[in-house]
Structure formats: C-alpha cells, structure tokens
SENUMAR-92498 format. One line per 3 residues: number of its first residue (from 1); their letters; for each residue x, y, z of N, C-alpha, C, O. Coordinates in nm, 3 decimals. Layout:
NUM = A = X:Y:Z:X:Y:Z:X:Y:Z:X:Y:Z ~ ...
end
This chain:
1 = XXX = 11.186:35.102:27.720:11.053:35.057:27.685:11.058:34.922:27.614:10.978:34.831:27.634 ~ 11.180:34.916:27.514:11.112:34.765:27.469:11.107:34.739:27.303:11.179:34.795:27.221 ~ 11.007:34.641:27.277:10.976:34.608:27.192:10.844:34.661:27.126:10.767:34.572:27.161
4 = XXX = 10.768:34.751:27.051:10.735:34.780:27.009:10.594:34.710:26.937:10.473:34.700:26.961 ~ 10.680:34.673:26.847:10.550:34.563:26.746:10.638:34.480:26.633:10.727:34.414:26.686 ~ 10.634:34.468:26.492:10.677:34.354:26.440:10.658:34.427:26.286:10.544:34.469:26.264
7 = XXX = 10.750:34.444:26.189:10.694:34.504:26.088:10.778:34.422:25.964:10.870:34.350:26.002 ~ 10.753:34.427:25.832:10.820:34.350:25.702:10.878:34.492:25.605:10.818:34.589:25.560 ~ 11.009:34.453:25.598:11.054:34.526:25.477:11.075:34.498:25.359:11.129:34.387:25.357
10 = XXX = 11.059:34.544:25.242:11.123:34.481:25.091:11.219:34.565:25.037:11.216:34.687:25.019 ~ 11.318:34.469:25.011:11.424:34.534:24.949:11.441:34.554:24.806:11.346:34.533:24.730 ~ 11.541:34.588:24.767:11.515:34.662:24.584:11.504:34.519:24.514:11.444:34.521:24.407
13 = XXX = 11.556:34.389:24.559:11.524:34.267:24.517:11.413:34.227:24.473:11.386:34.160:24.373 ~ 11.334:34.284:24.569:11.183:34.225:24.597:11.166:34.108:24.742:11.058:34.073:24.790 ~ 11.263:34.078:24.777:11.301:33.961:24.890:11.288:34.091:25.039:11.355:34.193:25.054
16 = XXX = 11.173:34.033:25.132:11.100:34.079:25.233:11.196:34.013:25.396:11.258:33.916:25.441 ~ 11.162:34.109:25.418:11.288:34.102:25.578:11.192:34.138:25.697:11.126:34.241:25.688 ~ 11.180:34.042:25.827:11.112:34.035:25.875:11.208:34.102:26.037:11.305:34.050:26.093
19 = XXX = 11.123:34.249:26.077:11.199:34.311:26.161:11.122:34.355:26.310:11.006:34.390:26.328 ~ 11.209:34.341:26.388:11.109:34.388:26.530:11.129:34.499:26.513:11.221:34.524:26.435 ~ 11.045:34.634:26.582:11.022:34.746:26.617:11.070:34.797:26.727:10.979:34.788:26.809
22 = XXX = 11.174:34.852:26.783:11.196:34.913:26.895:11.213:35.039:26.955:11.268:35.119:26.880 ~ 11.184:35.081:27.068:11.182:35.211:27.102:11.347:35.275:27.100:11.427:35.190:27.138 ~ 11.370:35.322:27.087:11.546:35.436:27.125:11.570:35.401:27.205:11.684:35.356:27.204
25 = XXX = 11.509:35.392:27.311:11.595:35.362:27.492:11.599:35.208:27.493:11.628:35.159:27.602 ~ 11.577:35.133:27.403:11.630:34.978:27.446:11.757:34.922:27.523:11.861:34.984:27.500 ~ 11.762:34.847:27.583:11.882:34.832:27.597:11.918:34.716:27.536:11.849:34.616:27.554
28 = XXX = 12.048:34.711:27.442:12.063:34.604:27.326:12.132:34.465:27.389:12.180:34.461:27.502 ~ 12.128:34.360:27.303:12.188:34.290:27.359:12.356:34.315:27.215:12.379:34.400:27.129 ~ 12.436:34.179:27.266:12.533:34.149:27.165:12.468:34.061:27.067:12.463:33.939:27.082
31 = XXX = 12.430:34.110:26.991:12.365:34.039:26.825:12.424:34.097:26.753:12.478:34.206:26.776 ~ 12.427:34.007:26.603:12.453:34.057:26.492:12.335:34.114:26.417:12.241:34.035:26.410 ~ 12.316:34.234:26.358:12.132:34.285:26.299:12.167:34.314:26.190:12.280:34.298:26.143
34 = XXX = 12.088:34.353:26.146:12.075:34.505:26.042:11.932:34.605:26.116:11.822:34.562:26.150 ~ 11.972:34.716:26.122:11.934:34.782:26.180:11.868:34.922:26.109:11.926:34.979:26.016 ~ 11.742:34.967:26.164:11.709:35.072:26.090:11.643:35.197:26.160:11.524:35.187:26.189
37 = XXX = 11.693:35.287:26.183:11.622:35.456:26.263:11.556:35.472:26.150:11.600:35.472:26.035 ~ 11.401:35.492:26.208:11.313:35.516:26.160:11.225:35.607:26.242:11.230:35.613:26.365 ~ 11.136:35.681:26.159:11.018:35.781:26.209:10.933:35.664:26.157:10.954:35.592:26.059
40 = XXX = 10.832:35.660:26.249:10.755:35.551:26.294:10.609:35.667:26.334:10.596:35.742:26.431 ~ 10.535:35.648:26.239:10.382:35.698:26.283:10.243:35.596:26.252:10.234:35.512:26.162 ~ 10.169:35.620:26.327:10.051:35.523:26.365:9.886:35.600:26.283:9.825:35.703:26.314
43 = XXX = 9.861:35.509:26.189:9.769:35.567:26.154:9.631:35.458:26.155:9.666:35.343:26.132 ~ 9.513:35.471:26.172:9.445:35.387:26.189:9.483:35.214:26.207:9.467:35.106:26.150 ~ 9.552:35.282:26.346:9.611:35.125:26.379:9.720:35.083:26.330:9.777:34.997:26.397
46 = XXX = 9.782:35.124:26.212:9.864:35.033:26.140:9.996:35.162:26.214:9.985:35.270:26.272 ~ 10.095:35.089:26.176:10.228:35.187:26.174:10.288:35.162:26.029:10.273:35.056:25.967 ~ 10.367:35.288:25.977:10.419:35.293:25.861:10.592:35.406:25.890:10.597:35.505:25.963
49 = XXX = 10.679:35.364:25.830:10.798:35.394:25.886:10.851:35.469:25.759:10.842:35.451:25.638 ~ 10.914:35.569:25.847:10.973:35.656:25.741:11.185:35.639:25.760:11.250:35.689:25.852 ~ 11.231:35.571:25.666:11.384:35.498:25.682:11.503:35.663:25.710:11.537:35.761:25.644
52 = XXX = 11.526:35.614:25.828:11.605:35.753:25.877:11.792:35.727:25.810:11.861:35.813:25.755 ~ 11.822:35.613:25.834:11.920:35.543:25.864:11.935:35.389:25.823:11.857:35.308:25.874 ~ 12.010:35.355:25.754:12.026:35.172:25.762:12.211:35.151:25.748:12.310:35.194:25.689
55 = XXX = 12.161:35.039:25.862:12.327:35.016:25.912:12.294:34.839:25.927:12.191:34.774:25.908 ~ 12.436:34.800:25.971:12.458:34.654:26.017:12.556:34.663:26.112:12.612:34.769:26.140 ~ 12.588:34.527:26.177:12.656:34.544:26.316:12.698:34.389:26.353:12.637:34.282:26.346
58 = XXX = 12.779:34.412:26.378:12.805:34.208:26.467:12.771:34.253:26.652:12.779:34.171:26.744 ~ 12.734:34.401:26.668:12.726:34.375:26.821:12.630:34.501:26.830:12.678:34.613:26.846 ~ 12.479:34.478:26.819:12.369:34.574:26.839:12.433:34.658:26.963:12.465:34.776:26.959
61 = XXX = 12.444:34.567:27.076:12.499:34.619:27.242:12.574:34.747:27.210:12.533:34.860:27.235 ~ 12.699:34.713:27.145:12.826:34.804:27.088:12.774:34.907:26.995:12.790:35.026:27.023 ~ 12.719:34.875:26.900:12.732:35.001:26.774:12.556:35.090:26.828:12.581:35.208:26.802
64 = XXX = 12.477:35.089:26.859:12.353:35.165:26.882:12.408:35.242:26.975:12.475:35.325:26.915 ~ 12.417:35.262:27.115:12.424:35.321:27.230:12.502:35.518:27.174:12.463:35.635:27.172 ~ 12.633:35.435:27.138:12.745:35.601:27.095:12.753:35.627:26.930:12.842:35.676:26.860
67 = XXX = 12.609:35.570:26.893:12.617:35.538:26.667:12.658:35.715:26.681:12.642:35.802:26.766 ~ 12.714:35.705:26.554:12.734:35.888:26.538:12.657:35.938:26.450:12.667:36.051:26.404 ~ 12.570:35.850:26.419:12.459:35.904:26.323:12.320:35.949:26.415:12.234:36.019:26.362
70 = XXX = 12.307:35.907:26.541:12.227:35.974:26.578:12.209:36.132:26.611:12.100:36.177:26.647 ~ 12.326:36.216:26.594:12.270:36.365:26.514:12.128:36.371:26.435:12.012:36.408:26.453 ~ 12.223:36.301:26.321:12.128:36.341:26.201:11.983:36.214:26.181:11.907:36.224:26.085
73 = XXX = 11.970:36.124:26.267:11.830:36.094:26.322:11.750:36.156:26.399:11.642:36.202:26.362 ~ 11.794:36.162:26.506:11.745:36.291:26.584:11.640:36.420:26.527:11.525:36.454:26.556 ~ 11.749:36.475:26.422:11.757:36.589:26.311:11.592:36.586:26.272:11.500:36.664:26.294
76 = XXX = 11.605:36.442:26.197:11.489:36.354:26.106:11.395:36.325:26.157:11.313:36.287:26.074 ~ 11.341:36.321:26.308:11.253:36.248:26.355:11.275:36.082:26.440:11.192:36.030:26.514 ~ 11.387:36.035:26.408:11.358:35.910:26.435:11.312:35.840:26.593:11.384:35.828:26.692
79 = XXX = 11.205:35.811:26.581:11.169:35.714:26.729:11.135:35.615:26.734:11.038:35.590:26.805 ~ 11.196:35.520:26.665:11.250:35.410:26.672:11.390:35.296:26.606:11.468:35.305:26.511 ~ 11.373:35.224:26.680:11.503:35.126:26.588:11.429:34.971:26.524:11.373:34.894:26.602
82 = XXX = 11.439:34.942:26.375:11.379:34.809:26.361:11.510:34.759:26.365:11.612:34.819:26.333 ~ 11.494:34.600:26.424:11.631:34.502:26.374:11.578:34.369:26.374:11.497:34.304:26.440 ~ 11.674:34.346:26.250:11.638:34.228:26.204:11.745:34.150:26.227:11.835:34.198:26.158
85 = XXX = 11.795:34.039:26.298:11.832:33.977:26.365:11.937:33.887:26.241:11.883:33.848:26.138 ~ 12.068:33.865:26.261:12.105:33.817:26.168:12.273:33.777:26.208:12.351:33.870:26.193 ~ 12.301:33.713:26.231:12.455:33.657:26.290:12.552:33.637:26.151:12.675:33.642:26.159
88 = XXX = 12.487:33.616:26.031:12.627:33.602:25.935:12.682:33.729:25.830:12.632:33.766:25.724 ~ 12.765:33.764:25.880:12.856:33.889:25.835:12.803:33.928:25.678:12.770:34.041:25.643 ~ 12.803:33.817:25.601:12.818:33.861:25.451:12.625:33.863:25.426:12.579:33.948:25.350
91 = XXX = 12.541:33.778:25.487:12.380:33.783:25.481:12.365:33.925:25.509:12.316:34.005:25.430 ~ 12.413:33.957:25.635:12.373:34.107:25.695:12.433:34.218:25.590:12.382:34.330:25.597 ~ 12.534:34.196:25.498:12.583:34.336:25.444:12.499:34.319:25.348:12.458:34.422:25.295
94 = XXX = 12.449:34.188:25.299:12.385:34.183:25.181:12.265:34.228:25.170:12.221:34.298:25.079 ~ 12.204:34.183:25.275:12.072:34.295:25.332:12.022:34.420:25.360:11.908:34.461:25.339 ~ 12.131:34.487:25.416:12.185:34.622:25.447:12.169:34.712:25.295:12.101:34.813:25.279
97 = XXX = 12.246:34.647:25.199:12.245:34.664:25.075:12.113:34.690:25.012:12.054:34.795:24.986 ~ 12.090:34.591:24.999:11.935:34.543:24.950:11.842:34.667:24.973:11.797:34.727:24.875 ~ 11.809:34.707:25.112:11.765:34.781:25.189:11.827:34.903:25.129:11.765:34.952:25.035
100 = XXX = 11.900:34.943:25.154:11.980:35.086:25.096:11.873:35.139:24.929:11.793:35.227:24.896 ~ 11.939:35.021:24.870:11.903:35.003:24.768:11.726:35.056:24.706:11.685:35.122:24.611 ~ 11.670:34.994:24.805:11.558:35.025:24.813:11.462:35.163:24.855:11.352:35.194:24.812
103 = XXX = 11.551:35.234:24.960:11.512:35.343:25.002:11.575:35.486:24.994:11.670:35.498:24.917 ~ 11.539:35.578:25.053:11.598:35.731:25.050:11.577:35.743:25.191:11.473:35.743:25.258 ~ 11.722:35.755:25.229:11.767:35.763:25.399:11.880:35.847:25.349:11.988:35.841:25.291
106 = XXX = 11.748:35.974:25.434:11.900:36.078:25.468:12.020:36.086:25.547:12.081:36.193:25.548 ~ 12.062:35.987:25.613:12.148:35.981:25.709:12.281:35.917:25.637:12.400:35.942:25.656 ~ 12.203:35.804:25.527:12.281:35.731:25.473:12.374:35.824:25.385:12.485:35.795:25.342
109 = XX = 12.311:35.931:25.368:12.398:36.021:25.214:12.504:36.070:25.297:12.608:36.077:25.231 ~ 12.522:36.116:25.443:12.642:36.203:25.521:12.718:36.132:25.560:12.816:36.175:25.622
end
C-alpha cells in the first residue's frame, strides 16, 4: 500500500521529528531511519499513534522485512511503520533515544 500520511513526534528533549506514515506491507528501500510500529487509529480525521516499538537501521530494506520484534507488534496492534529518514549513524541513535525516552513501548522492554 504505501505511504500513508505524514505525522510529528516529540521527544523527551522537546525537539520534534518529522515522520512519514506507512502501511506494514511496504516495500522498503536501503535508507538509514529511525523507525516506529505503531497502532495507528483515525479519529475525526486526525490519526493519533499508539508507539509499539522504536528502532534505527542503516538499511530500512534489511532490518523491517525478518525484524524479530514483529511478534510482539503484531501482539500490540501495530498497523503501521513511521520513518523518519536519516543517513547519519550517531543523529539516528540519538533520536531513537530521544524517542525511547519519551515514550512507553512495549516491545522496547523484551
């Protein structure tokens, strides 16, 4: 399916990360992201995401398709993936972080 829609995250910083929305069946390219399984519900128009999972990656293509966390997304609800697009190794962990930091993702605790 694709691309979804376009959504903003804030991290425990306060510093806002600007992420596409995608369905599960994407097919990825080789990017570097940070990445997030999320339950994704639509309520008067708007969507609001519930954080299943947060990861990073130097190759979306590579790490989404066989992730071993999709068990316990699955588990959770998740139907979708946000990624936020990001090629430098130490930006992306730092973000990843940030993000962590910020939320309660059960996937992240196993």
């Amino acid at each position: 399916m694709g691309k979804i829609s376009d959504a903003e995250f804030e991290g425990s910083s306060g510093a806002k990360y600007k992420f596409g929305v995608y369905s599960t069946d994407t097919s990825w390219k080789d990017i570097g992201a940070v990445y997030i399984f999320s339950k994704r519900t639509v309520s008067d128009g708007k969507g609001s995401h519930d954080f299943i999972y947060i990861g990073e990656t130097e190759s979306l293509a590579d790490r989404i398709p066989s992730h071993e966390k999709w068990p316990c997304a699955d588990k959770n609800g998740a139907n979708c993936i946000c990624v936020h697009v990001e090629e430098n190794d130490s930006s992306r962990l730092s973000i990843e972080t940030d993000l962590i930091r910020a939320s309660d993702t059960p996937c992240n605790d196993q």
